[in-house]
N, C-alpha and C positions, 0 to 999 in steps of 0.2 A: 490318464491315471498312471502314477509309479510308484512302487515300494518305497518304505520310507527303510530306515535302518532300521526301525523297531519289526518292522516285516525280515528282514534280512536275517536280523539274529533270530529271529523265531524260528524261522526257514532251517538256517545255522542247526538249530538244537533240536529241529526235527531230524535230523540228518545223522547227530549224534547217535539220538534215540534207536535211529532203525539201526547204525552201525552195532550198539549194545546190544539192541535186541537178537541182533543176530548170532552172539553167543546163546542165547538161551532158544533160538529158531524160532523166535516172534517175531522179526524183523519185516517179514513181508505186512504181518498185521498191525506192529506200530506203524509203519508207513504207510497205507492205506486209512487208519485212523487218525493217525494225527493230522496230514495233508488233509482229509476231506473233514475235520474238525477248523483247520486253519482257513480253507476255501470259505467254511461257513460263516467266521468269526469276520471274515474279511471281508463278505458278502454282505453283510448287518451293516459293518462299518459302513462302508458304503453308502446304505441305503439309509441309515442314521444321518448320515452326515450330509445336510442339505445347507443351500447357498445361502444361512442365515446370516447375511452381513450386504451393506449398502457400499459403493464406493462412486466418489465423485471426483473429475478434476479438480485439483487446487493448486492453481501456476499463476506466474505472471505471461500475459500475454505479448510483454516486448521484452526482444531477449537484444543481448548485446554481442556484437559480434569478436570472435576469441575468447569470452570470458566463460569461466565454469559456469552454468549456471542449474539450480535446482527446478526438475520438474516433477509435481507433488500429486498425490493423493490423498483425500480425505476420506478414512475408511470407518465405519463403525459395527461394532460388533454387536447384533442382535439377539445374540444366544447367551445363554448359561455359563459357557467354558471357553477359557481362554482362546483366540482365534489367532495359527502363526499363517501369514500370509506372503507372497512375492508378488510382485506385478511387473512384467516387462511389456513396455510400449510398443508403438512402430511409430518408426520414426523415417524421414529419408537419408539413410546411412551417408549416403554421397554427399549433405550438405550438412551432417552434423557429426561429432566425434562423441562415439559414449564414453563417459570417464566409470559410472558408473553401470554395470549392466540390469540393474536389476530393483524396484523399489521393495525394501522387506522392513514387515516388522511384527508383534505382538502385540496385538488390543487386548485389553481385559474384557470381560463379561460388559455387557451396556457402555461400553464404553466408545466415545470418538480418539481417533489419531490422525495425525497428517506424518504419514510417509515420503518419501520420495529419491529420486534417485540422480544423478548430475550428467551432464552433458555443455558439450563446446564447440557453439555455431561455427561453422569454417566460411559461409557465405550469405550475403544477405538477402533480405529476400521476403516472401508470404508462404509459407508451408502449413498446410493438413497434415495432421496425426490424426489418425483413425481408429482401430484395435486396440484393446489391451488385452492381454494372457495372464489371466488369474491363477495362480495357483495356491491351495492352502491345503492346510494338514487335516484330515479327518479327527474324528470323534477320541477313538482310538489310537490315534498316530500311527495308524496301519499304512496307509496310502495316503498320496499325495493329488487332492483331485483338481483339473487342470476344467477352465472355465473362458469363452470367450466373450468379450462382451462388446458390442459399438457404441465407444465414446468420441466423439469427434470433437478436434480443437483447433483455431488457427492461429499461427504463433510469426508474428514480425519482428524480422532480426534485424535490428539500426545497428547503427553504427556503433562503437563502444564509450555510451553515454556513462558506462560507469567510470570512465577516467574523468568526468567534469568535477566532479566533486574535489578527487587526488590534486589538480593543478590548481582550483581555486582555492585551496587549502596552500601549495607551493608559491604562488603568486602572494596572497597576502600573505602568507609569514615572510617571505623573503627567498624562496630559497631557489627561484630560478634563477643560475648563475651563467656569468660567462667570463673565462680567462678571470675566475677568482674572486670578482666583483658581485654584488649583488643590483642591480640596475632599476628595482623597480619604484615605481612611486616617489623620485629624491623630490621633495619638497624645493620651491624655487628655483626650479630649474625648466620651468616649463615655461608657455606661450601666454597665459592667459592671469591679468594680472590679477591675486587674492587679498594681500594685507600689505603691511606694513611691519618691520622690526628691525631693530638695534641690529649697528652694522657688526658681525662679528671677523674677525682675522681671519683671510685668506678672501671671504665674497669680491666677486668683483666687484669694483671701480663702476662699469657700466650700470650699475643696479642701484648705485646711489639717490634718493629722492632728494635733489638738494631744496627743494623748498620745504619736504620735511624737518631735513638736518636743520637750515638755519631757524624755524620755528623752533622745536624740541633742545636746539642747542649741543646737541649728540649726534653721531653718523647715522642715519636712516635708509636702510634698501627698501627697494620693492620688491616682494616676494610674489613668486608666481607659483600656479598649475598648471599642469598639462592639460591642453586645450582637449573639450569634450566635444560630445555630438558630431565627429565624424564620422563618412563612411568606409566601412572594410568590407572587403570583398575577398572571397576564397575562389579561386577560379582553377579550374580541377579538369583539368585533359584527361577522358577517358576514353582514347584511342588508344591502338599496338604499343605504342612504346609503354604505356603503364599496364599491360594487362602482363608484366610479366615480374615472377617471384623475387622476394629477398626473404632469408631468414623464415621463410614457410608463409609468408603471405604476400598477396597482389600489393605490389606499389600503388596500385588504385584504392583499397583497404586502407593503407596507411596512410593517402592522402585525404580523403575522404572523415578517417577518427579527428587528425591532425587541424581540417578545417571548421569541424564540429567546434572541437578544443577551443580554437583564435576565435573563434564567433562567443562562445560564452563569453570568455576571456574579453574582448572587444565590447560586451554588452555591459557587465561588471563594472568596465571603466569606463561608461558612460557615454561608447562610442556606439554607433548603429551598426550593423551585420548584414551582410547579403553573401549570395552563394550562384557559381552560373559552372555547371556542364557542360561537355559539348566532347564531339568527334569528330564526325563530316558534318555535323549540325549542331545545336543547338537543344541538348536535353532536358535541362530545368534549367530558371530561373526565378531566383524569391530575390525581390528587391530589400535593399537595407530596413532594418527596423529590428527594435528591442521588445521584450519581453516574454514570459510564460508561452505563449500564445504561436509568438515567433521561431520560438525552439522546436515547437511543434512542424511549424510547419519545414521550416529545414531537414529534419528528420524522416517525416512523409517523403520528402524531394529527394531523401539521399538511399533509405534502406532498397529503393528497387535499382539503382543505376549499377549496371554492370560495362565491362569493358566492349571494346569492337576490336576485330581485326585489323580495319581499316586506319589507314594516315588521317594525323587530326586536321581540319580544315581550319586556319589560324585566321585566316581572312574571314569567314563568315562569322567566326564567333569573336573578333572585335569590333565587326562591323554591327554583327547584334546588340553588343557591349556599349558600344557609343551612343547609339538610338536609346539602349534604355536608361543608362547613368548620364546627366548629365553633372552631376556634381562633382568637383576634385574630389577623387577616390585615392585608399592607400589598398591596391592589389595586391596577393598574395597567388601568386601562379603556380601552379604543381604539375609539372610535365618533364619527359624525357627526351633527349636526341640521340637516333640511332647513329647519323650521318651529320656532314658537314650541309649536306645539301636542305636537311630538314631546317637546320639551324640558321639557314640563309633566307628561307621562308618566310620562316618568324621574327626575323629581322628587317626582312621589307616591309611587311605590314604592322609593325610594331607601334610604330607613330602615329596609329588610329586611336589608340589608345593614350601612347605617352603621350602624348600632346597637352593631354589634359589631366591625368593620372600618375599618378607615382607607384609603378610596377616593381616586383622583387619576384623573381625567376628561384625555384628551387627543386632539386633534380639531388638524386638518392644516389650514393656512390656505389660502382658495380664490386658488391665486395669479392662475389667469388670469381669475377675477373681479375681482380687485383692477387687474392688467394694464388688463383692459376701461374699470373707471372711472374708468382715470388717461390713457385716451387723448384725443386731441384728435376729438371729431368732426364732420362737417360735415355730410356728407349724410344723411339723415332715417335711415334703418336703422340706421348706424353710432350717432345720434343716440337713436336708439330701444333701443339695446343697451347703451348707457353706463348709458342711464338704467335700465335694468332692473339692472344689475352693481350701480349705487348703491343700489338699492332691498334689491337679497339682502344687503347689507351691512351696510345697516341693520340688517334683520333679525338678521344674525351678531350685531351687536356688541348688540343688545337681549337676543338668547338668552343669552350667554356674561355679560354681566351679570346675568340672571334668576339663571344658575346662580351665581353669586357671593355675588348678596345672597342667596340662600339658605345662603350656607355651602358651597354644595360647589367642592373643588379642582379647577380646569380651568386646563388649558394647554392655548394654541393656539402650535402649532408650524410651523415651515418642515418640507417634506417631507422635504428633505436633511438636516434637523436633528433630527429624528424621535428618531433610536434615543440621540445622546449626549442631549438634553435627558432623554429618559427615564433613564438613568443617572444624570446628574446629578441628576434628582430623588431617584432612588430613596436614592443617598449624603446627600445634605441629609436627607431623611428618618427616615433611622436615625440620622442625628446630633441630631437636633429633636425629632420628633415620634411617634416609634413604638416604645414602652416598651410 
């Protein structure tokens, strides 16, 4: 129970009272009168003011991960007079951020409301909320009476499903871009043949149907699609080298939203989806396949995986790779190299895969390494850390050429630019190089 203000200022002008009364030497008697007049009034309140009101959860039980999200109460007011109420949750502070602290509001007499207040997953995961702390205004607005109650909820945090909507929205209007261009969907220009139409200026020469032309008596191409029904694959290292930050979240986080994204994205355009884990082993995998159904189940596979400490085992998991896919796949890899030596690994064992698959390597550029070696320093430590940031760069930029003159596809990416570069790769892709 706490004083609300309307107790305070009463308190306030009892205090007045004894100080006047004390010109007239009534002082000791107003204040003995009025406080044990205010005890009483405050006592009533009290015992007037009972827990006439019901409150139940009203959430979504999958939340996304990063994103605000509201978690609600449905409150109704069983009594006569207006009911002002707060409700703060418990939540596990370490795996969520409160944006908001508190849910409040004011029901009318008989009336329902859905309150609630905002918070922002920082990990994924299966979490219990338990408690809530009720607190509402009495009768009187004297006090403020505090209430515990056991509601218990369980709340799974995926991956952030709410950006599927945002790129399928960017995809078909056009607006994932690269160096200016818009890439997506160019009619005729794909693998698989669709119509027929009038040759127009600039088409190639190779497209020409000349048995159409000399029937019709006019140029005639053949127009193509992008061939459908392949399979994509997100293949997502979550060993050491991804368990570590950019920009306030795990490089695991953003491979993880990223491959969610290409997998709708891939399904949309009428390709199949699949998804495989791994560290020293092997932690999910959901073999290719579309629909409602399929989303699901990638989603189940993705919101528990967390990072290991441990070096990834490259060899076991395309050796598991080959065994399950047999199909020409177009991979989409998400991993890092700390060392020249990790990247020599993954290059021996690499052709378990390519062999049969068309791999594309993508790795997040270390910005606040980069930060580091572009600052000015003076003093010997600052001077000492430049020099180290210079030194891992080198390294990068030796590895990321090792992988190149080998032949294998890598792109290094901005963090923020993560999921459209993957996109756009995957569209260049089907348009190039994966028949």
């Amino acid at each position: 129970m706490q004083p609300t203000k309307r107790l305070i200022y009463l308190a306030a002008l009892g205090s007045l009272l004894t100080g006047l009364g004390y010109l007239i030497y009534l002082h000791i008697f107003i204040f003995f009168f009025y406080n044990i007049t205010l005890f009483i009034v405050v006592l009533i309140d009290y015992r007037i003011s009972r827990d006439s009101f019901e409150v139940k959860r009203d959430y979504e039980p999958k939340l996304s991960l990063f994103a605000e999200e509201e978690m609600g109460f449905t409150v109704y007011n069983k009594s006569n007079e207006p009911l002002n109420i707060r409700i703060k949750d418990t939540i596990p502070d370490y795996c969520f951020k409160r944006v908001t602290e508190y849910a409040v509001g004011e029901i009318m007499p008989h009336q329902k409301k859905r309150i609630f207040y905002v918070i922002q997953p920082k990990k994924r995961g299966l979490y219990n909320f338990k408690e809530i702390y009720v607190a509402y205004v009495s009768r009187f607005k004297l006090i403020s009476k505090h209430v515990t109650y056991e509601m218990k909820a369980e709340i799974k945090v995926y991956p952030n499903i709410k950006d599927l909507k945002k790129y399928r929205l960017m995809v078909f209007g056009g607006y994932i871009m690269r160096g200016g261009k818009k890439i997506w969907n160019r009619k005729g220009e794909g693998m698989e043949f669709e119509s027929l139409r009038e040759y127009i200026y600039g088409d190639a020469y190779s497209k020409i149907n000349w048995k159409a032309t000399a029937s019709m008596n006019k140029p005639i191409i053949n127009q193509y699609e992008i061939e459908k029904n392949q399979d994509i694959i997100a293949l997502i290292d979550a060993g050491r080298a991804m368990s570590y930050e950019v920009r306030g979240y795990k490089k695991l986080d953003l491979a993880i939203n990223t491959a969610l994204i290409l997998s709708d994205i891939a399904n949309i355009s009428g390709d199949k989806s699949g998804l495989m884990v791994f560290n020293r082993e092997v932690q999910q995998y959901v073999k290719p396949a579309t629909g409602g159904m399929h989303r699901n189940k990638l989603l189940e596979a993705l919101y528990t995986i967390d990072y290991s400490r441990d070096t990834s085992n490259f060899g076991e998991a395309f050796t598991y790779l080959t065994y399950k896919q047999k199909k020409r796949s177009l991979i989409f890899m998400f991993t890092e190299f700390e060392t020249m030596d990790e990247a020599s690994e993954y290059m021996k064992v690499l052709p378990q895969i390519s062999k049969r698959h068309l791999v594309i390597l993508f790795m997040m550029v270390k910005e606040k390494v980069v930060d580091l070696s572009l600052s000015t320093a003076t003093l010997d430590e600052a001077l000492f850390l430049k020099g180290a940031a210079l030194e891992i760069l080198e390294e990068r930029k030796k590895i990321i050429a090792s992988l190149r003159h080998a032949g294998v596809m890598c792109v290094e990416c901005l963090p923020d630019t993560l999921t459209t570069d993957v996109i756009n790769h995957y569209i260049q892709l089907k348009h190039k190089h994966f028949s």
